[in-house]
N, CA, C and O atoms as a DFTB+ gen file, in Angstrom:
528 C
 N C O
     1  1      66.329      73.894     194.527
     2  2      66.164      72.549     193.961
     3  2      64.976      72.571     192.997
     4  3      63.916      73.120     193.297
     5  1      65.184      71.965     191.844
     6  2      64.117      71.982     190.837
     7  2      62.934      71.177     191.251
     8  3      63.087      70.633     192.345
     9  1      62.051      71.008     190.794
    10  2      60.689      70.914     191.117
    11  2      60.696      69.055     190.662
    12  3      60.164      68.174     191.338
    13  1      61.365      68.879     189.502
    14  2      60.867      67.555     188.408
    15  2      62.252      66.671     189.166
    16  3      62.085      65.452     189.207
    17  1      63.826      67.301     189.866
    18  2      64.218      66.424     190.557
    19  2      63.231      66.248     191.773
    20  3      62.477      65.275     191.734
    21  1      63.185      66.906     192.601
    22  2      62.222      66.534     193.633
    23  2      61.625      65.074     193.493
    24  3      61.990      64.008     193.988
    25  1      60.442      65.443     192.534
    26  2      59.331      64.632     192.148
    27  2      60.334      63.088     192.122
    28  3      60.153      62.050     192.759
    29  1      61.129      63.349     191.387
    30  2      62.165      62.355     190.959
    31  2      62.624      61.408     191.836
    32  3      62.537      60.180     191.808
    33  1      63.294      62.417     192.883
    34  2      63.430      61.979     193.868
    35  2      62.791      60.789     195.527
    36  3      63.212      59.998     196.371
    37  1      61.389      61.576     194.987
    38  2      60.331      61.100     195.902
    39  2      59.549      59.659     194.883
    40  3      58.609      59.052     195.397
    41  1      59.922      59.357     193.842
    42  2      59.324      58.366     192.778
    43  2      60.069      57.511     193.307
    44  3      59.461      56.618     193.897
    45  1      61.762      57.422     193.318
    46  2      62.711      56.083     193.792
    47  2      62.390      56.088     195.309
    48  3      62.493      55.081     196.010
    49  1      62.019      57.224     195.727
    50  2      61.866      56.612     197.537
    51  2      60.650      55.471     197.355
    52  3      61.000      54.296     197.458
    53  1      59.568      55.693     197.151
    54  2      58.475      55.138     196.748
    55  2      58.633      53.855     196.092
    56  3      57.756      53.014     196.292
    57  1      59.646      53.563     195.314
    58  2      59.928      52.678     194.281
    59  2      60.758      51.495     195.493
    60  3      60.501      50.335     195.812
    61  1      61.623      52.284     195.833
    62  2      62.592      51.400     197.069
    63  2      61.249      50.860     198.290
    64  3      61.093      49.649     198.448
    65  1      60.475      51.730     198.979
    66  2      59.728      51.054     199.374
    67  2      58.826      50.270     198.972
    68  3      58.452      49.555     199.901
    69  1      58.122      49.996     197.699
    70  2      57.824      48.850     197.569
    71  2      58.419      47.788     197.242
    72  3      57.867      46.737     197.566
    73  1      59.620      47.729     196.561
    74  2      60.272      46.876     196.315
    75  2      60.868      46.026     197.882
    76  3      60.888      44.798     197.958
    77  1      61.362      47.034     199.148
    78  2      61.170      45.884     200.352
    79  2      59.770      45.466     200.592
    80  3      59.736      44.404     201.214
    81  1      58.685      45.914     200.325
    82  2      57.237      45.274     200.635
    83  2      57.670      44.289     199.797
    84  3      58.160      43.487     200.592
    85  1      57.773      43.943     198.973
    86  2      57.568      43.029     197.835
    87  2      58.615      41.356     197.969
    88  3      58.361      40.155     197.870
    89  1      60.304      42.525     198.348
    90  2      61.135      40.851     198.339
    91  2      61.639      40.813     199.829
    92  3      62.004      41.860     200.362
    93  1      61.659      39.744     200.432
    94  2      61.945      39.961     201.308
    95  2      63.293      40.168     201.781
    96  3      63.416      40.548     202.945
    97  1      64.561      39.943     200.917
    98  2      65.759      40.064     201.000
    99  2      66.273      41.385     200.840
   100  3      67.465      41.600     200.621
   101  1      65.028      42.665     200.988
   102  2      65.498      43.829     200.901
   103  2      64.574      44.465     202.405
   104  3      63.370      44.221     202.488
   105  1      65.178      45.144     203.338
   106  2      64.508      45.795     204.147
   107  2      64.906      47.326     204.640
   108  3      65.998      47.718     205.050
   109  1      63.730      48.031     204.478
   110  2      63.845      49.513     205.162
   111  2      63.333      49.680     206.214
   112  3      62.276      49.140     206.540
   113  1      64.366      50.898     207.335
   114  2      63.370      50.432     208.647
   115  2      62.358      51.884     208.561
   116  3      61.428      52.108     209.335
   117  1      62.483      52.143     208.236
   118  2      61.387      53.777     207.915
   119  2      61.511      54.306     206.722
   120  3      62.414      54.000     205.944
   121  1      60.259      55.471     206.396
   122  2      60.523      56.493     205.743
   123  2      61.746      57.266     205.310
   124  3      61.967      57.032     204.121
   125  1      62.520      58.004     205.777
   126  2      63.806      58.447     206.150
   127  2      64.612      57.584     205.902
   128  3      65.536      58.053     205.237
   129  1      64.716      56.590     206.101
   130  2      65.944      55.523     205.494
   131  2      65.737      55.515     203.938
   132  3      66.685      55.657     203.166
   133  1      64.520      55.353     203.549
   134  2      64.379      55.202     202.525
   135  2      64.644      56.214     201.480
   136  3      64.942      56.002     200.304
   137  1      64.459      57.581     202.211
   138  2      64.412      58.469     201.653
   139  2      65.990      58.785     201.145
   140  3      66.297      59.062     199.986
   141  1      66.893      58.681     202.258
   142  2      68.406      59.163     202.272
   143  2      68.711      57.741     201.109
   144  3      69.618      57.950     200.304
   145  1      68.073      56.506     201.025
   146  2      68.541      55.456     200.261
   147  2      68.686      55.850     198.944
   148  3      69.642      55.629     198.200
   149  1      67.137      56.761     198.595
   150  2      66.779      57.033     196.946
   151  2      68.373      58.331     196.858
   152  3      69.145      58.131     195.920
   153  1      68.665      59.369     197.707
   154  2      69.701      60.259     197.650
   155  2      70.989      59.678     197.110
   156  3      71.635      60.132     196.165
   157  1      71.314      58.469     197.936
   158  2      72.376      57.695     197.645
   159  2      72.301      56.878     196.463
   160  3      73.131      56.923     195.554
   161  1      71.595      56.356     196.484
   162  2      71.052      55.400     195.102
   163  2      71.509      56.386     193.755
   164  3      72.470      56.209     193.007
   165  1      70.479      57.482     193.716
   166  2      70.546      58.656     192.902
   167  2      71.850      59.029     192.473
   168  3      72.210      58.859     191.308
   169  1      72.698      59.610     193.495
   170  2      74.089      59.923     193.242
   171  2      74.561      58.532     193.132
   172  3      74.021      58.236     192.066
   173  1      75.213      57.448     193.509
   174  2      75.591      56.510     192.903
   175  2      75.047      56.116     191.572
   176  3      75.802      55.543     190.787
   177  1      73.616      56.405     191.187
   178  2      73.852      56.397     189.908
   179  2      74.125      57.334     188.480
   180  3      74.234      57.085     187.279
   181  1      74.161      58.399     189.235
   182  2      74.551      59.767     188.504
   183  2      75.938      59.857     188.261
   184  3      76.373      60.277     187.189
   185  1      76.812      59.410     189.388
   186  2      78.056      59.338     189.131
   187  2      79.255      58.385     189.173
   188  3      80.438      58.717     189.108
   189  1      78.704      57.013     189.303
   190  2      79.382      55.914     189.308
   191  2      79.155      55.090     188.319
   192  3      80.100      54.684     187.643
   193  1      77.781      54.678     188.046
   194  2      77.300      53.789     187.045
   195  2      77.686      54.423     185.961
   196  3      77.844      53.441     185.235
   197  1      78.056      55.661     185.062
   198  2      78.320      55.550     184.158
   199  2      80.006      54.992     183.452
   200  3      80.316      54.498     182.368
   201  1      80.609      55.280     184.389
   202  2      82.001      54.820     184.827
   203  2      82.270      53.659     185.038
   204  3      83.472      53.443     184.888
   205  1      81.387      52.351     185.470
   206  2      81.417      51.295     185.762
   207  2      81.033      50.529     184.250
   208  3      81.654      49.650     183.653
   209  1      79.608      51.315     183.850
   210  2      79.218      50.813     182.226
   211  2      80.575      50.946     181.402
   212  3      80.653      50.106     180.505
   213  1      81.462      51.652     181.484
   214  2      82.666      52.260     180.332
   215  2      83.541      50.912     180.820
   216  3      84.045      50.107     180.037
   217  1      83.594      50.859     181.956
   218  2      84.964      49.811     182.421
   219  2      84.318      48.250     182.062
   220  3      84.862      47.277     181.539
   221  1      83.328      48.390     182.425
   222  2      82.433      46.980     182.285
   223  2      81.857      46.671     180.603
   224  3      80.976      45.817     180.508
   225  1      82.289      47.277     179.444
   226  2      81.905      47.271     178.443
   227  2      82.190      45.971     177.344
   228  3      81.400      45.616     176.469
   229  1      82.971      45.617     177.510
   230  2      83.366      44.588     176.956
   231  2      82.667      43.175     177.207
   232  3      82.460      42.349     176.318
   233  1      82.284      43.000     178.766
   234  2      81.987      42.165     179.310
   235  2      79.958      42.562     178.973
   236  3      79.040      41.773     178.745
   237  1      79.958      43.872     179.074
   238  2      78.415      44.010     178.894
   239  2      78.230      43.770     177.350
   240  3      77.084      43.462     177.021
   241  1      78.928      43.836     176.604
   242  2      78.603      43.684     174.843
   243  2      78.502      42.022     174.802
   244  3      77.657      41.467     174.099
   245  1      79.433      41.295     175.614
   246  2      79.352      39.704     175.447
   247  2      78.202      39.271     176.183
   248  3      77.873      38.094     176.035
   249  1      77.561      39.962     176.910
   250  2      76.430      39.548     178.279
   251  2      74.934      40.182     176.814
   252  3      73.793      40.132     177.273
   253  1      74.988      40.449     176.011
   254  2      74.168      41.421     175.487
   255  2      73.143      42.150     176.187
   256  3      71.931      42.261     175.999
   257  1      74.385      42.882     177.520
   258  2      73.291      44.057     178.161
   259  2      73.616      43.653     179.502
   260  3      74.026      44.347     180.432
   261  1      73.301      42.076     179.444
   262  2      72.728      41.567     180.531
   263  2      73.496      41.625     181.950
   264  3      73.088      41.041     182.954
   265  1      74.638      42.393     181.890
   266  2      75.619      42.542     183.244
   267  2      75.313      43.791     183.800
   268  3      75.512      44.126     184.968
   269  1      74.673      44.659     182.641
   270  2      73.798      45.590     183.450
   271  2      73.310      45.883     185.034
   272  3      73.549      46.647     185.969
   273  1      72.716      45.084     184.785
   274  2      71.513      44.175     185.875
   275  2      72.672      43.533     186.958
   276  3      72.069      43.493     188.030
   277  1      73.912      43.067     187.151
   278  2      74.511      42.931     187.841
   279  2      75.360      44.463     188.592
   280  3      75.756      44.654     189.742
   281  1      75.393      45.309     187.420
   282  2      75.940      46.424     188.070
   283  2      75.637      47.180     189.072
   284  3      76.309      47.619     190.006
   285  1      73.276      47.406     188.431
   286  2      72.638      47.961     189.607
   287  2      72.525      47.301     190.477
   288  3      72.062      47.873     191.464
   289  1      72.770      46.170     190.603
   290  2      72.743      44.822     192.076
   291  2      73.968      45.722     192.415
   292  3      73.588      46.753     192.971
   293  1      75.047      45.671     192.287
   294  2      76.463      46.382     192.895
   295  2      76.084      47.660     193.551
   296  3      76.401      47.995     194.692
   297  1      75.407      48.302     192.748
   298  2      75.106      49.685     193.564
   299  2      73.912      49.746     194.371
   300  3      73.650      50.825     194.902
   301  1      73.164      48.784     194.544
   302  2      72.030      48.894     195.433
   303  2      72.684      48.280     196.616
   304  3      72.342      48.673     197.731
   305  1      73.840      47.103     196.457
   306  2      74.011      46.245     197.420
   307  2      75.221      47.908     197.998
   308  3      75.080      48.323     199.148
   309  1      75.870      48.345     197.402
   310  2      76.683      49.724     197.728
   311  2      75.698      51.195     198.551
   312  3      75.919      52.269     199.111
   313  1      75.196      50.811     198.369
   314  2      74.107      51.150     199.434
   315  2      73.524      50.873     200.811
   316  3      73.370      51.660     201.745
   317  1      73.256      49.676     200.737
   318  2      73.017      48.685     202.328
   319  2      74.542      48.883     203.122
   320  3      74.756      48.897     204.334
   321  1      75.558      49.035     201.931
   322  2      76.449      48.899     203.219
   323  2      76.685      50.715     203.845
   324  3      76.812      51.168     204.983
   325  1      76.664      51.202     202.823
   326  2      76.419      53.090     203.149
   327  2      75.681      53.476     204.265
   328  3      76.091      54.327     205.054
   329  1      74.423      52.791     204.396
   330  2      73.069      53.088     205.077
   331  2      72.799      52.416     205.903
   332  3      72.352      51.302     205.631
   333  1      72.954      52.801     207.169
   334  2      72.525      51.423     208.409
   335  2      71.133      50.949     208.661
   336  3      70.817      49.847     209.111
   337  1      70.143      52.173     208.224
   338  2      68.857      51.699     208.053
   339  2      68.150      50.489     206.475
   340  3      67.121      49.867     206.211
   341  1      68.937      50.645     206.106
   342  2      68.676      50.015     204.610
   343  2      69.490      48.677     204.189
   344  3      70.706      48.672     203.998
   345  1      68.848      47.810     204.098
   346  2      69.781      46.427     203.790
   347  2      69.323      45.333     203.133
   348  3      68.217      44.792     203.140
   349  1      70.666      45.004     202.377
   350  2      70.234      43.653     201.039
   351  2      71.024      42.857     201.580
   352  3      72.127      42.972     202.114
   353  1      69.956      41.578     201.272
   354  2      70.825      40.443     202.017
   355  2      70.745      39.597     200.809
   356  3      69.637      39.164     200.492
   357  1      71.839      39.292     200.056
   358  2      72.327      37.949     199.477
   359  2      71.584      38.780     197.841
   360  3      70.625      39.456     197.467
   361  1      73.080      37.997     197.235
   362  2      72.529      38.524     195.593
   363  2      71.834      38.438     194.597
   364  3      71.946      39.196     193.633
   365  1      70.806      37.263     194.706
   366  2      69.563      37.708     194.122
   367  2      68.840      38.308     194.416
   368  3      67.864      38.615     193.732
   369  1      69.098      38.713     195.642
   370  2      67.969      39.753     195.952
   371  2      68.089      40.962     195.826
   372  3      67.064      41.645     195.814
   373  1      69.492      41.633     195.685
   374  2      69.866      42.819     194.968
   375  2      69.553      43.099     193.711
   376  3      69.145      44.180     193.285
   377  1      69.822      41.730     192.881
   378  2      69.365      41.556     191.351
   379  2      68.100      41.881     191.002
   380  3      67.910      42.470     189.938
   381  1      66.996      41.534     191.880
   382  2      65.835      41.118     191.628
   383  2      65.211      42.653     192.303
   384  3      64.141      43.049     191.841
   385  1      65.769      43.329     193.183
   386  2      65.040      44.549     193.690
   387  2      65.921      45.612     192.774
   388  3      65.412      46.698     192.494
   389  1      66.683      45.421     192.511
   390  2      67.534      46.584     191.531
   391  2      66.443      46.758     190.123
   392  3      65.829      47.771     189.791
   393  1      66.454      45.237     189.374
   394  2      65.241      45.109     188.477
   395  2      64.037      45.815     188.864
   396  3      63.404      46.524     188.082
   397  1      63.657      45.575     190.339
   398  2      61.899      46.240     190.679
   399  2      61.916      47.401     190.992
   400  3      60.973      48.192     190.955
   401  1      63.007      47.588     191.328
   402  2      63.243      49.614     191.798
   403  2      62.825      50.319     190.444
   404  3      62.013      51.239     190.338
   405  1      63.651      49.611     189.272
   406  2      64.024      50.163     188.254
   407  2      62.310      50.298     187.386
   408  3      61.897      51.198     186.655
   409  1      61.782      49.311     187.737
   410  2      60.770      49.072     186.694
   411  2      59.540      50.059     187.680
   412  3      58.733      50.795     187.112
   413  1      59.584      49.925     189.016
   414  2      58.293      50.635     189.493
   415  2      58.230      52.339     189.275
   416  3      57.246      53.071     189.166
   417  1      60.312      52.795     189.251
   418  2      60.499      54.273     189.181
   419  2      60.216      54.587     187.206
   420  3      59.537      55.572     186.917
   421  1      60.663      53.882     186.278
   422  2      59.903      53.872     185.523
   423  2      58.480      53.963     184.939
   424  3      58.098      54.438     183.870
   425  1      57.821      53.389     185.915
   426  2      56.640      53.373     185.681
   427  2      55.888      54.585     186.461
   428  3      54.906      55.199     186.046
   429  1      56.517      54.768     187.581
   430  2      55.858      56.248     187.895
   431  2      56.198      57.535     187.376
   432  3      55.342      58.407     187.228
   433  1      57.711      57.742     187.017
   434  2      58.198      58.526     186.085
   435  2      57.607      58.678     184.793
   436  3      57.664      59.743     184.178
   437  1      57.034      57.637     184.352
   438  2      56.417      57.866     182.879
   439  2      55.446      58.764     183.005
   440  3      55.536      59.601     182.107
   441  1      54.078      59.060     184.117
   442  2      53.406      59.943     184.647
   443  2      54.129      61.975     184.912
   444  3      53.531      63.050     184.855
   445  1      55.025      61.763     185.079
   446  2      55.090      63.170     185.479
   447  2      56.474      63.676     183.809
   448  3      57.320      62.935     183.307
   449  1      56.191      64.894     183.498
   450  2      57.062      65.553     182.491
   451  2      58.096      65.831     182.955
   452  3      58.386      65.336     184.045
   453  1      58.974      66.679     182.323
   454  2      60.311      67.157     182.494
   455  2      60.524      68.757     183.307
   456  3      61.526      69.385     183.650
   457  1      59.048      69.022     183.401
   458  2      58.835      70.366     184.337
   459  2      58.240      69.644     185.709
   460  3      57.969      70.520     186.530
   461  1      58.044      68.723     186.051
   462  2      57.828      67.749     187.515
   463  2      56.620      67.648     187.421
   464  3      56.188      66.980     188.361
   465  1      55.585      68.096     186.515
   466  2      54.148      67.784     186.486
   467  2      53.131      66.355     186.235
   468  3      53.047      65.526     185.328
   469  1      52.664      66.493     187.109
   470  2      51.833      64.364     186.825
   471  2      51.123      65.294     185.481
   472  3      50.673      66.430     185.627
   473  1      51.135      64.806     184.640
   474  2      50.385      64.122     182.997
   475  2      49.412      63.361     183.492
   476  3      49.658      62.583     184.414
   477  1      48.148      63.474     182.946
   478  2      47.395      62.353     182.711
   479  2      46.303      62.452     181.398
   480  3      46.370      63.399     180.615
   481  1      45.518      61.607     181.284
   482  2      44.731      61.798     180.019
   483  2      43.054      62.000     180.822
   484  3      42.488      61.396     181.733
   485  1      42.757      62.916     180.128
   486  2      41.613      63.270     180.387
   487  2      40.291      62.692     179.729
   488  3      40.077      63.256     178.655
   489  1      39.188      61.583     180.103
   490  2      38.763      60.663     179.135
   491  2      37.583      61.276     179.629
   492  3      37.561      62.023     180.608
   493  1      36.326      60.863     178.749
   494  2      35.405      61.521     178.768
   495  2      34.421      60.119     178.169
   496  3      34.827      59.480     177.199
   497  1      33.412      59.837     178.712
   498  2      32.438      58.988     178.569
   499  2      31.498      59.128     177.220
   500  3      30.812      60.148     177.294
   501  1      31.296      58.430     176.090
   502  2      30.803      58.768     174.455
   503  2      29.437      57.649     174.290
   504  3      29.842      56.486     174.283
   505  1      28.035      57.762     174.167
   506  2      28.117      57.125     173.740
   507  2      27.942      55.571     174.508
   508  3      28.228      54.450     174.088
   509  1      27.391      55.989     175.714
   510  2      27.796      54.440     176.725
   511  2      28.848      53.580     177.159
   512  3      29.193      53.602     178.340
   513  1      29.602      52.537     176.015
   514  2      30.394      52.229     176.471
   515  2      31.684      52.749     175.858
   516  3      32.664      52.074     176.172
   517  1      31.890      53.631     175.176
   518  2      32.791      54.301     174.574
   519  2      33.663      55.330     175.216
   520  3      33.012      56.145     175.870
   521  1      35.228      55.560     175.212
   522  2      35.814      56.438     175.922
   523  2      36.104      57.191     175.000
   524  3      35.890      56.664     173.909
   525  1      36.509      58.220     174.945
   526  2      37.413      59.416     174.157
   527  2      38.021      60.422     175.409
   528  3      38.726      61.393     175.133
């Protein structure tokens, strides 16, 4: 197994658990749930969502985008029912944690490269209040 899925991998576990800290209409009962959630999540979106975007296209060009966001609700809520430890209750709250999954694994993903390495910037004090 490559190094940057890994990382990848362990970013949506992370991402799924805060997102149940956060709404309450999403709950994990452990680690391990969460973990097998990001697996499932992952492959459902590796190999379903693009298939669903193709069938759903027409309807996503009139939504401009915006059914998107209903699709990953479909596959997160396709999940709770997969996973007995993992569960969404009622559809804004799929909507709304599909959105926060998406935006927190983004945001930690932006940190690590395409070889699985965290990036960061190295700043250096100039000058008093000055960074470089």
């Amino acid at each position: 197994m490559r190094r940057g899925l890994l990382i990848r991998w362990l970013i949506l576990t992370i991402s799924i658990i805060v997102t149940a800290y956060l709404l309450d209409g999403i709950r994990v009962s452990g680690f391990i749930s969460a973990l097998l959630a990001a697996v499932i999540l992952g492959f459902l979106n590796a190999f379903f969502r693009p298939i669903l975007l193709v069938l759903t296209l027409p309807i996503n060009i009139l939504s401009l985008g915006l059914f998107t966001f209903i699709i990953n609700a479909l596959l997160l809520t396709m999940v709770s029912v997969l996973l007995p430890g993992f569960a969404v209750t009622g559809f804004w709250s799929a909507v709304f944690g599909s959105l926060l999954i998406s935006l927190v694994s983004w945001l930690l993903t932006s940190f690590v490269n395409r070889r699985g390495e965290v990036e960061y910037i190295e700043l250096q004090q100039v000058d008093g209040d000055r960074w470089e």
